[in-house]
N, C-alpha and C positions, 0 to 999 in steps of 0.2 A: 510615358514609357511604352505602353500597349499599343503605340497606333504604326511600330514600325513594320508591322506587318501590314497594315493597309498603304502603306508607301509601294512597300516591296511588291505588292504586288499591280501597283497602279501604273510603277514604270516596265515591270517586267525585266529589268536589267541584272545583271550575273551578280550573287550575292557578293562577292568581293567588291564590286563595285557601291552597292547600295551601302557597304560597311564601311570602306575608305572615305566616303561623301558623307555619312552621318558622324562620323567619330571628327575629318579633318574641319569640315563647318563646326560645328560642335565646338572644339576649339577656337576656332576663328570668332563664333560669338561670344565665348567665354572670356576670347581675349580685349573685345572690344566690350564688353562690360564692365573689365578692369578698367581698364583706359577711360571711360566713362566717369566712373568714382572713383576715379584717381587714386586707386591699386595695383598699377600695374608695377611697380616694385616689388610683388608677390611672385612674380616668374620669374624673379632674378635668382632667387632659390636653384639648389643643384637638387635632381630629383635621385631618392635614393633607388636599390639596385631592386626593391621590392617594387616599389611605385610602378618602376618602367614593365617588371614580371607581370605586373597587377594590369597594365596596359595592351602587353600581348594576352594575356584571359579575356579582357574585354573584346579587344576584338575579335579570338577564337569564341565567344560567344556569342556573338551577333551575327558572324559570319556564318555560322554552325546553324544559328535559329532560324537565319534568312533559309535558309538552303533548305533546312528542315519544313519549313512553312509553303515554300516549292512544290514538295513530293508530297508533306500530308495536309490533313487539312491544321486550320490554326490553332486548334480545341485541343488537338492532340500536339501540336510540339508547344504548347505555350504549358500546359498540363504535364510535359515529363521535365521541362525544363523547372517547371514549380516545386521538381520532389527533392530540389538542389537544394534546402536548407537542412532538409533531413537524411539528406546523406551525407553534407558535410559536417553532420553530428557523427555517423557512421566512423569517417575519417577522422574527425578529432577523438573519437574515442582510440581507436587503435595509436596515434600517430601524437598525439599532443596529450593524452593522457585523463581528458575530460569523458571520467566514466558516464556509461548511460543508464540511466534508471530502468528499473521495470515497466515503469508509466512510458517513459519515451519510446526503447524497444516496442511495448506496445502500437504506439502512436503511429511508428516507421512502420511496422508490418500492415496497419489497419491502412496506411496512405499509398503502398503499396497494393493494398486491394482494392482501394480505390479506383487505381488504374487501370487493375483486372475487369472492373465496370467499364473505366472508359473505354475499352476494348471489345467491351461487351463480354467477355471471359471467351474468345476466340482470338487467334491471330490471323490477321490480312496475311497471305501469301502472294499475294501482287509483289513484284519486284519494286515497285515505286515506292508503296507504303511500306516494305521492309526499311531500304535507303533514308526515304523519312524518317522513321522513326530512331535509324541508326544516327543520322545528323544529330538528333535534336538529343539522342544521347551522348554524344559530342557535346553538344551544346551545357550539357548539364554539369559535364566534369567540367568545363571551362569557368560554369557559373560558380561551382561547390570549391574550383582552387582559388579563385578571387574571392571567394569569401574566409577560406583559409589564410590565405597571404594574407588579409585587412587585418584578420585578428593575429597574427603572429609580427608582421612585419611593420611594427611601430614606427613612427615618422613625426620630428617634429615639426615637420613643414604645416601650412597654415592648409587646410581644406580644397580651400580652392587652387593652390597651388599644384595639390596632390591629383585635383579631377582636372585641369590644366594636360599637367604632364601625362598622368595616363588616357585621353583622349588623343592625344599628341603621336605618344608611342603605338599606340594601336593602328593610327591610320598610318606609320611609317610602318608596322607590319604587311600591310595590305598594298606597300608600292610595289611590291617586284611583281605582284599580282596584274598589277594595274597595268605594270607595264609593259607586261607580257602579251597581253590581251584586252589592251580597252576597247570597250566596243562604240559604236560612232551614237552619242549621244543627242536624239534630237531634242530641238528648242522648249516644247514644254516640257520634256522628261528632266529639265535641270530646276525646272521650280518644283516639281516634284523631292528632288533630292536636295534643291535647297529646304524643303519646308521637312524633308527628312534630318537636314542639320538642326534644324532652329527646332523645332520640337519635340522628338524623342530623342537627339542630341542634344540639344543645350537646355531647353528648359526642362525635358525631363529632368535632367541629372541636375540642376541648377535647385531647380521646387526638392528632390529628393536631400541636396543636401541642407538647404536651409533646412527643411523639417527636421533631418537628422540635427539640428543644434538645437533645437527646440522639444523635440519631443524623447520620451524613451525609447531605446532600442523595441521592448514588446508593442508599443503602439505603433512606433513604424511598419515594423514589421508586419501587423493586424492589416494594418491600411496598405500597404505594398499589396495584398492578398486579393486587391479589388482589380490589380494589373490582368490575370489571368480572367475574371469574370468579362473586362473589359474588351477583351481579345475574343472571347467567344461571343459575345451580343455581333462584334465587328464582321466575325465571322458570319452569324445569322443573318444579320442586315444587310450586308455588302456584298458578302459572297452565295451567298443561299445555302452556308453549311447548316444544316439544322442538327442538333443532338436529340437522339431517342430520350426516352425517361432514365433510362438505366445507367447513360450515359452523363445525363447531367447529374442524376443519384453520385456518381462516381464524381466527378468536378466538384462536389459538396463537401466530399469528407476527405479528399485531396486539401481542397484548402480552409475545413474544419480540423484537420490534425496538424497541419501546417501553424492555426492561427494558436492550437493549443499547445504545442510545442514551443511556442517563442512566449509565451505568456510562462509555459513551466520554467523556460532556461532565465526570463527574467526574474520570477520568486527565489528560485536557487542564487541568483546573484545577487540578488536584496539581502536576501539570508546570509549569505555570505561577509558583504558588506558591514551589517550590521553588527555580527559577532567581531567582524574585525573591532569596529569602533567602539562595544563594550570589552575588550582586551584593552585596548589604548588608554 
């Protein structure tokens, strides 16, 4: 998932662009993997009205991150876009009723200050790093309602059906974009965006759901947290962003409250679980 930023920025091409090409490939491999193991009777499924919702967040996320990744550096839009699980605890507390403990509110505040490090506890008043960092809060509600919709908007379609359709709908978000303003894509920029399909589109999301059937939501979740470490080494290495001490101090406890956040919300559902099944 973490390397769509070193795409974006190897073609240089308008993020609408970089997002229609990795969502519609993305598809396009999914769909020939069905085809392959002879599943493709799985897209015969009608996708329901959450799915295709769940589709456009996708792409107003990518879209939003590319663009964000543009104006700042990768550390900082991979990093505000990471505070999206604990603030759609924020939302689910007012809006779905899943109160939040004193340990979590905790956690939210402490990951919040986290960020005050990655800032260094000043603001850029550069008009670019403002913009950036405006994107990538964009970026973040797109992330926090897609992860709302998954848990509200039940579906009995089969997995792959659901990541089908919503890569489907998202690169159909991104056509009027496209075809407003394509720009004239030369010969290697399309292996670029093709290996933007085939790898933070399709195998990304491909490895992320198998693991989701296999693994518990808090270890996903744990292991998803190496995405943002990932994006910054990428940063270092490729781009020459280096982060101060203070700043990777801050990247620490961004995705240490992050990882203890999902580890509490899984014990409360174990908890939960279980008193159900000594009632039963």
């Amino acid at each position: 998932m973490g390397t769509i930023g070193f795409f974006s920025r190897k073609t240089g091409l308008d993020p609408a662009v970089i997002t229609f090409f990795r969502l519609f490939f993305g598809a396009a491999f999914l769909g020939l993997l069905l085809i392959a193991t002879g599943r493709i009777r799985l897209l015969r499924q009608r996708p329901s009205g959450a799915v295709l919702l769940n589709g456009a967040m996708l792409a107003g996320f990518i879209v939003f991150y590319v663009q964000a990744m543009n104006l700042t550096t990768m550390a900082n839009a991979i990093m505000v876009v990471y505070l999206a699980p604990l603030v759609s605890s924020i939302f689910a507390h007012f809006l779905l009723g899943e109160k939040l403990s004193l340990l979590s509110s905790l956690l939210i505040g402490l990951a919040l200050f986290g960020f005050a490090m990655m800032m260094e506890f000043r603001l850029d008043i550069s008009a670019e790093h403002l913009e950036g960092l405006t994107w990538a809060a964009a970026a973040l509600l797109c992330y926090s309602s897609f992860i709302l919709i998954n848990r509200t908007g039940h579906s009995t379609a089969h997995v792959y059906t659901r990541t089908f359709h919503q890569l489907l709908a998202g690169a159909a978000c991104m056509l009027p974009l496209i075809f407003t303003g394509l720009p004239e894509v030369a010969g290697y920029d399309w292996l670029w965006l093709l290996g933007a399909g085939l790898i933070p589109g399709f195998l990304g999301i491909y490895c992320a759901v198998a693991a989701l059937e296999k693994l518990p939501a808090a270890t996903y979740g744990t292991l998803a947290y190496f995405e943002p470490i990932f994006v910054v080494l990428i940063g270092w290495l490729a781009f020459a962003e280096a982060l101060s001490l203070l700043q990777s101090a801050g990247c620490l406890v961004i995705i240490g409250c992050g990882v203890l956040k999902g580890l509490l919300s899984s014990g409360r559902n174990q908890s939960i679980r279980t008193g159900r099944h000594r009632l039963s």
